[in-house]
C-alpha positions in Angstrom: 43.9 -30.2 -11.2 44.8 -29.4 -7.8 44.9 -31.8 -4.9 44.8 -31.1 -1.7 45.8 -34.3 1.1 44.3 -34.5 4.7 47.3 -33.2 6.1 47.9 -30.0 4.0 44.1 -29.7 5.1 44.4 -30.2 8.2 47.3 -27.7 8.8 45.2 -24.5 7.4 43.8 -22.3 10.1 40.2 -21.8 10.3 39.6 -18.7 12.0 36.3 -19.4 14.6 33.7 -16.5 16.4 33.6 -17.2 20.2 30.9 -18.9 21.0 29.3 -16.2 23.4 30.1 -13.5 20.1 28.4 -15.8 18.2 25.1 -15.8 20.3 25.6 -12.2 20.8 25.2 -12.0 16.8 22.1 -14.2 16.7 20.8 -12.6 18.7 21.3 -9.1 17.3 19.9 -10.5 13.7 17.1 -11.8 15.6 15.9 -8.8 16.7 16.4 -6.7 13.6 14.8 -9.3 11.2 11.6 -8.8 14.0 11.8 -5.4 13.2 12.1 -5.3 9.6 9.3 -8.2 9.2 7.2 -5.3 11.4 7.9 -2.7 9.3 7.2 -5.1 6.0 4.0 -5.7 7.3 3.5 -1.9 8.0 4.4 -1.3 4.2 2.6 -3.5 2.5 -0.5 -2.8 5.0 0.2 0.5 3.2 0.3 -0.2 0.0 -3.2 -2.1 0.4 -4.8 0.8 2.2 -3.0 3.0 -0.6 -5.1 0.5 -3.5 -8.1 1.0 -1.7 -7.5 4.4 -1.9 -7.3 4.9 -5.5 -9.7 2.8 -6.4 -12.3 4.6 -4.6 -10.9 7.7 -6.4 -11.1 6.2 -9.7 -14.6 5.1 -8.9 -16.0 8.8 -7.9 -14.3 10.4 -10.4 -15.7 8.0 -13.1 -19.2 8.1 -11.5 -19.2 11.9 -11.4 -19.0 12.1 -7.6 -16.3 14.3 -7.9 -15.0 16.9 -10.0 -11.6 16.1 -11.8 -11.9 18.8 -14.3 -10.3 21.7 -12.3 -7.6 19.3 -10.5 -5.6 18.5 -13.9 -4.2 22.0 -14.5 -0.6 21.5 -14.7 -1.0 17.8 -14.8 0.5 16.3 -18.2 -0.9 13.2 -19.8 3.0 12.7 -21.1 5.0 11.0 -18.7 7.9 12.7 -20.1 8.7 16.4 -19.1 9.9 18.7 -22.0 
């Protein structure tokens, strides 16, 4: 095992941001993460509208509200393409 004294420590450079870079930085991130949390929210708002969505499909087609029959041409029950 390797041991490392106070002094040998002490004599390594440690390499340090500005302080003013640094805020610059924080700040930066802080604005981003605002606008990704803002877009997150947009997403998954989204994806909830998106569920809605179907399930008010799924519940007309299944209560004959609307036809499916002539919207499945094409459409393959096999999720694997030949």
């Amino acid at each position: 095992m390797v041991h490392v004294t106070r002094g040998e420590l002490g004599s390594v450079p440690i390499p340090a941001v500005p302080r003013k870079e640094q805020r610059q930085i924080a700040h930066y991130l802080d604005t981003e993460l605002v606008r990704i949390d803002a877009i997150a929210t947009r997403v998954g708002d989204a994806i909830d509208r998106l569920k809605e969505l179907r399930n008010t499909l799924i519940s007309a087609a299944v209560t004959g509200k609307i036809d499916v029959r002539s919207t499945t041409r094409g459409v393959t029950t096999d999720p694997v393409e030949e």
